[in-house]
C-alpha positions in Angstrom: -23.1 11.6 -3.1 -20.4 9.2 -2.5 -16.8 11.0 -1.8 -14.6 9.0 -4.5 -11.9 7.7 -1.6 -15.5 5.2 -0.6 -15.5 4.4 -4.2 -13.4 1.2 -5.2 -11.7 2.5 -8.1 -10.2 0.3 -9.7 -10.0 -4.3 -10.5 -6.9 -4.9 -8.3 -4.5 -7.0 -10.7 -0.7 -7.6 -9.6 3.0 -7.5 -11.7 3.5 -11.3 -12.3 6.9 -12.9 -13.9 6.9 -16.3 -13.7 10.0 -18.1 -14.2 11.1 -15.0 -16.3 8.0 -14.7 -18.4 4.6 -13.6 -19.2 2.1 -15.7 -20.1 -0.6 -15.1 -22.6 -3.4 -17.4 -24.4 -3.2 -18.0 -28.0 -5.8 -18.7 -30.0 -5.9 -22.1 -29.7 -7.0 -21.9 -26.1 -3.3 -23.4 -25.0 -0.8 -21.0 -22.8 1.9 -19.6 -24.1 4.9 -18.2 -22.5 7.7 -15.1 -24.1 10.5 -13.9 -22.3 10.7 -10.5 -21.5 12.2 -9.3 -25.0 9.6 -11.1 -26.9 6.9 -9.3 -25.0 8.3 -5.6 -25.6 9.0 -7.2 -29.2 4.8 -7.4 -29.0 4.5 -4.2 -27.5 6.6 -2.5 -29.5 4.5 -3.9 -32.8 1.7 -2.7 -31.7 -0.1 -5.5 -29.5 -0.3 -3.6 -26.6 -3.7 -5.2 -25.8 -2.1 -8.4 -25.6 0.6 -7.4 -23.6 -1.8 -5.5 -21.0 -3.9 -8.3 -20.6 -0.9 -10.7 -19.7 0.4 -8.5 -17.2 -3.4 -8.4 -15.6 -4.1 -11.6 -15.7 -1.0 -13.4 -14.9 -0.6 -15.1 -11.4 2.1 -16.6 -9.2 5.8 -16.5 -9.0 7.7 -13.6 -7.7 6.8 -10.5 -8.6 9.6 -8.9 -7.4 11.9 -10.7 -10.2 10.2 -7.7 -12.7 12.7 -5.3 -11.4 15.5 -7.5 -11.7 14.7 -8.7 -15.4 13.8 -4.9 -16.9 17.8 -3.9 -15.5 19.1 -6.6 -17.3 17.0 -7.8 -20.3 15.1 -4.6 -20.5 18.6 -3.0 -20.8 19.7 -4.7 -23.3 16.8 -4.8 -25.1 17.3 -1.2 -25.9 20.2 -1.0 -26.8 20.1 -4.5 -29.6 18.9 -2.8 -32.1 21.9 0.1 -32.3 22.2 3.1 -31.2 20.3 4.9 -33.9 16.9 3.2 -32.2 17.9 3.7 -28.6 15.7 6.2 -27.7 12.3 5.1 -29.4 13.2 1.4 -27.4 13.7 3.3 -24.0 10.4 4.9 -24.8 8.9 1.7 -25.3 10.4 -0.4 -22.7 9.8 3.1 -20.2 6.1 2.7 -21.2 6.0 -1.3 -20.9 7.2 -0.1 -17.5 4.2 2.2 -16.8 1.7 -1.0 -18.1 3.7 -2.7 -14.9 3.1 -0.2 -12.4 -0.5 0.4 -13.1 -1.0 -3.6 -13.2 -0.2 -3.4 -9.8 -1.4 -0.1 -8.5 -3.8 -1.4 -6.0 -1.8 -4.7 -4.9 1.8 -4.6 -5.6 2.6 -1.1 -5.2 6.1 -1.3 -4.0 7.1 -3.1 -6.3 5.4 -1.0 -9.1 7.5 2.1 -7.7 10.8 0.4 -8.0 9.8 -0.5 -11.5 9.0 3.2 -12.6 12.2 4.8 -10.3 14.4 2.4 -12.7 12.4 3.4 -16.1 12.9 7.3 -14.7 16.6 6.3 -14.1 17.1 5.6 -17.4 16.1 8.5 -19.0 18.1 10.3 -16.6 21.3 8.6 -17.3 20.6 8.8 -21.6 20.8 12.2 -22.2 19.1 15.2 -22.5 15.2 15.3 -21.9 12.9 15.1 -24.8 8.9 16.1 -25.3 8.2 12.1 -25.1 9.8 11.8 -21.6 7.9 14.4 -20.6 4.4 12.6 -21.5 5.9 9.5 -19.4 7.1 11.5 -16.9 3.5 13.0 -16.5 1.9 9.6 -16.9 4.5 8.1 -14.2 3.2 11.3 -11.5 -0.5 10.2 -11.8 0.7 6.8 -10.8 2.1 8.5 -8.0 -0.8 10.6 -7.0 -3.0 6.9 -7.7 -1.1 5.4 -5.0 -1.6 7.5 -2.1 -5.2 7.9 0.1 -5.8 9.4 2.8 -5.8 6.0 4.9 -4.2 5.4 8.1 -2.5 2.2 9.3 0.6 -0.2 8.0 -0.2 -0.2 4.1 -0.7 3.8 3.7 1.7 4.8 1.1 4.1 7.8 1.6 3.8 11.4 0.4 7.4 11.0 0.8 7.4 8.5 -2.5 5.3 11.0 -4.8 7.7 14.1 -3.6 10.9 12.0 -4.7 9.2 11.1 -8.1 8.3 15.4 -8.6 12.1 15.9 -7.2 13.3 13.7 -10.5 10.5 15.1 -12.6 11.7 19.5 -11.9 15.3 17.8 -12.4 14.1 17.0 -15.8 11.7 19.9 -16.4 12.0 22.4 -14.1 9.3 24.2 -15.7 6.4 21.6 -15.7 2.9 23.6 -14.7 1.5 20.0 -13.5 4.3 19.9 -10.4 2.2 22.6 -9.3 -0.6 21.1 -8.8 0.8 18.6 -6.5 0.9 20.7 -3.1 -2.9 21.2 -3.9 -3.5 17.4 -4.0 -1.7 16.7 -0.7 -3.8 19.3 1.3 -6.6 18.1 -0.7 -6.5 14.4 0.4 -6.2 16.0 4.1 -9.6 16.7 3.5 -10.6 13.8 2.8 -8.8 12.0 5.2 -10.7 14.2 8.3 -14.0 15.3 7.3 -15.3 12.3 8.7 -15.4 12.4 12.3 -16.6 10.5 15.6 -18.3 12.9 18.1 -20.1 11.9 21.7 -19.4 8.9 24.1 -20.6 5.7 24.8 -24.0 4.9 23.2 -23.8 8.8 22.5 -21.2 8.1 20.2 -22.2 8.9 16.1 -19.8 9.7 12.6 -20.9 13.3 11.8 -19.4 14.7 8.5 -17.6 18.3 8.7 -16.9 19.7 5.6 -15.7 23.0 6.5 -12.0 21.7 6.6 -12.3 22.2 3.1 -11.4 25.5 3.6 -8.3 24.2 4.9 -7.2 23.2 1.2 -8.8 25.8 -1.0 -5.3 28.3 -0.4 -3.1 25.7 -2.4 -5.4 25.0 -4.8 -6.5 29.2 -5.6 -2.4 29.7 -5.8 -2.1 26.7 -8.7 -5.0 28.4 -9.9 -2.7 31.4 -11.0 -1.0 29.5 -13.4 -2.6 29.6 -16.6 -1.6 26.1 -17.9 -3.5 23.9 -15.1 -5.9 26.5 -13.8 -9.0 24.5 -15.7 -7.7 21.1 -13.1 -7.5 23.7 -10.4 -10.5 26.0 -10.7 -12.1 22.2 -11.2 -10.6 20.6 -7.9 -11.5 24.3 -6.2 -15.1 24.4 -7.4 -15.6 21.1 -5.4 -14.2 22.3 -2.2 -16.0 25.6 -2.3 -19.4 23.1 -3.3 -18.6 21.3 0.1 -18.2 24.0 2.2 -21.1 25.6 0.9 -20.0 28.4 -1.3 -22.2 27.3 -3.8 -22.2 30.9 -5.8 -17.9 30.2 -6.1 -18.2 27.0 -6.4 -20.4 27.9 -9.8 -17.9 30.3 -11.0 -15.0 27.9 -10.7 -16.7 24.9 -12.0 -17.8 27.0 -15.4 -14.2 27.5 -15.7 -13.0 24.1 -15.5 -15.9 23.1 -18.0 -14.0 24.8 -20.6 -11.9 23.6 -23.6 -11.7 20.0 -25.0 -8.4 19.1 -23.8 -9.8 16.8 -20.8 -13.3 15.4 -21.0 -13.0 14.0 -18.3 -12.6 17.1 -16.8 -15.4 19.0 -18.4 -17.2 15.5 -17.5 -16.8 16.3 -13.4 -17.2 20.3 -13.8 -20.3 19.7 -15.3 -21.4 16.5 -12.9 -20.4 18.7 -9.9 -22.7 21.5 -11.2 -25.4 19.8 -11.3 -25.0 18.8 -7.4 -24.7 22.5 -6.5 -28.0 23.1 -8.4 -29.3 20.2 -6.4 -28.2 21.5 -3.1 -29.7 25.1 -4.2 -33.2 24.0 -5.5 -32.4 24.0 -8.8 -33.3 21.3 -9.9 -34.1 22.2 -14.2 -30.6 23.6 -14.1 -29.2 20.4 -12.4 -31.0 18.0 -15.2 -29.7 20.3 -17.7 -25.9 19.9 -15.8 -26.1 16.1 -16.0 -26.9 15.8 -19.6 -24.4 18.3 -20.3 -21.7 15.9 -18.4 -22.8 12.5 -19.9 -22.1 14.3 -23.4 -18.5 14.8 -22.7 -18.3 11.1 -20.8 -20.5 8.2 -20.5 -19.8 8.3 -16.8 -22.9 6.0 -14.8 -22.4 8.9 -11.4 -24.0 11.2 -13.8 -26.3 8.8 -15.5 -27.9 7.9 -12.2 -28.1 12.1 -11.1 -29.6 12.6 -14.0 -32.2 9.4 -14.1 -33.3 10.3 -10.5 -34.3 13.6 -11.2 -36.0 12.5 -14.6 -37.9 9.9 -12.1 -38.5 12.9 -10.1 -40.8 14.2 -13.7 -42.3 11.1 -14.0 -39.8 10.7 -17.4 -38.9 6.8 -16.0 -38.8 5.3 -19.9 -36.2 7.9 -20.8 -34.5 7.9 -17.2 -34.2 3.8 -17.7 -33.1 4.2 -20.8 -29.8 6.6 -20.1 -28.4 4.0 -16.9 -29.0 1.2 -19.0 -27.0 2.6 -21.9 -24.1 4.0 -19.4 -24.2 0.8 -18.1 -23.6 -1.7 -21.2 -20.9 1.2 -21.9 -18.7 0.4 -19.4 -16.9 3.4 -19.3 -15.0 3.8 -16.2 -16.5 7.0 -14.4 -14.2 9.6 -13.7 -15.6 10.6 -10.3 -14.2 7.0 -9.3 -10.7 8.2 -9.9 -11.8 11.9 -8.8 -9.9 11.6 -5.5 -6.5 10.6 -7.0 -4.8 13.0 -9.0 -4.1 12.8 -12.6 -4.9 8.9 -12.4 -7.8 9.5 -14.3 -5.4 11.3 -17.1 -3.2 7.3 -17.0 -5.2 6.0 -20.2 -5.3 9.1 -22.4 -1.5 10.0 -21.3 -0.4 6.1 -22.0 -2.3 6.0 -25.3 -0.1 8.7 -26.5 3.4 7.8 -25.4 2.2 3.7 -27.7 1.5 6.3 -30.5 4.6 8.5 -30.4 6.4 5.1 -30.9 3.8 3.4 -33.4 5.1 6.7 -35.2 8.5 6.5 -35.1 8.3 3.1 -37.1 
């Protein structure tokens, strides 16, 4: 089992303007270049594909122009078309914002900050806060939470930076159940930061793994748990602890819990994957198969394709255990144990597809 912070998660990409545009290939093969109106004029159409790929795939120039260009084209922007369609084109420039950030999660991060603190910013200065804020706002935290590992040296971001985004986010809605969960995550990624550890000296000297600091972070995540709203996420992310510190009888409970409801299959996807490993660690192994095929029904995920193949090796069922990785393979779903370790990152597509439908909508 690999801990998900091991894992690379993600394709880095980087936030690109060049010479105040993004580029994109037409169909002819040639380049083409749009200013930064005529690419929310795609986005907001509906070519969000287009637009996504762009901001991917561009390269060169400075990247820190993107702020610059979204306070004054993007401002305007929203406000060109009059006042009646203000809001739905701060919604979609807000979300062209979040395309940004994510572009440059793993490479350009400051950068992608400064770029969601001014989308935030605008919604703060327009007014009061509506349901669609609220779904960026959400989508804008598991950016956040995506940003930060448990990594030491010149490049680790700052707790401080997520804490300043939930300070905006209970300004806006005080009430929100997912701020909750956000303590949990911190003490969580403590864990993962010093399980790992370096005992002996001199040729004596070996990594040992001690995963009884996970006890260390189960108190956060058991008081989220009281709140009915994300106790599924948090009986999930406590069922995990409880698996490795060996409380495999909890962990059980928990994780049967989180596997509940269709809301997140992504979530059911890991309550059931993690199952199956506490089977696996207790001998189980019938129940663990069963656990695994119970996961790669709610998401093609390949961390529960390969559990699952190994122990149908392990029957001498190799045709059918080929079979399953192969298939999880050519699907090229991303797995959501990859993004386990980081929050509501793993929530970014499914959160993001709803805010470009609220506006496809609205049309």
């Amino acid at each position: 089992m690999t801990p998900p912070f091991i894992v690379v998660r993600r394709h880095a990409t980087a936030i690109v303007v060049i010479a105040i545009a993004l580029m994109q290939t037409g169909a002819s093969g040639q380049s083409m270049t749009v200013s930064l109106a005529d690419a929310l004029n795609y986005y907001e159409a509906g070519e969000h594909r287009m637009v996504e790929r762009a901001l991917a795939g561009a390269g060169g120039g400075d990247p820190k122009k993107i702020v610059a260009l979204l306070q004054k084209d993007g401002a305007a922007w929203i406000v060109a078309d009059g006042p009646d369609r203000a809001a739905r084109r701060r919604l979609v420039v807000a979300t062209f914002a979040l395309e940004a950030g994510y572009a440059g999660l793993d490479t350009q991060w400051t950068v992608g900050k400064e770029i969601l603190e001014w989308a935030c910013e605008t919604f703060r200065k327009a007014g009061p806060p509506s349901e669609a804020e609220r779904q960026w706002q959400l989508a804008a935290l598991a950016l956040f939470e995506g940003s930060f590992e448990p990594r030491r040296g010149p490049n680790q971001p700052e707790a401080s930076d997520l804490l300043k985004h939930v300070t905006h986010i209970r300004g806006r809605f005080p009430n929100e159940p997912r701020l909750e969960l956000v303590p949990a995550l911190l003490d969580e990624w403590e864990f993962w930061a010093n399980r790992h550890k370096t005992v002996g000296v001199g040729e004596f000297r070996q990594q040992v793994t001690d995963n009884s600091i996970a006890a260390l972070a189960i108190p956060a995540i058991e008081k989220a748990a009281a709140n009915a709203a994300i106790r599924p996420e948090a009986q999930l992310r406590l069922g995990y602890l409880q698996y490795a510190h060996g409380d495999l009888d909890a962990a059980l409970k928990s994780l049967a819990e989180a596997a509940e409801g269709d809301d997140d299959p992504t979530r059911v996807y890991l309550a059931h994957l993690f199952t199956g490993w506490v089977h696996e660690q207790a001998g189980r192994m019938p129940e663990a198969l069963a656990s695994f095929g119970r996961a790669l029904e709610a998401v093609r995920g390949l961390s529960a394709a390969l559990a699952l193949g190994v122990r149908l090796y392990a029957v001498d069922r190799r045709d059918e255990a080929d079979a399953i990785v192969q298939d999880t393979l050519a699907a090229a779903v991303t797995d959501p144990y990859k993004l386990y370790g980081y929050g509501d990152l793993r929530r970014w597509p499914a959160i993001v597809a709803g805010l470009r439908r609220s506006f496809e909508v609205q049309r």
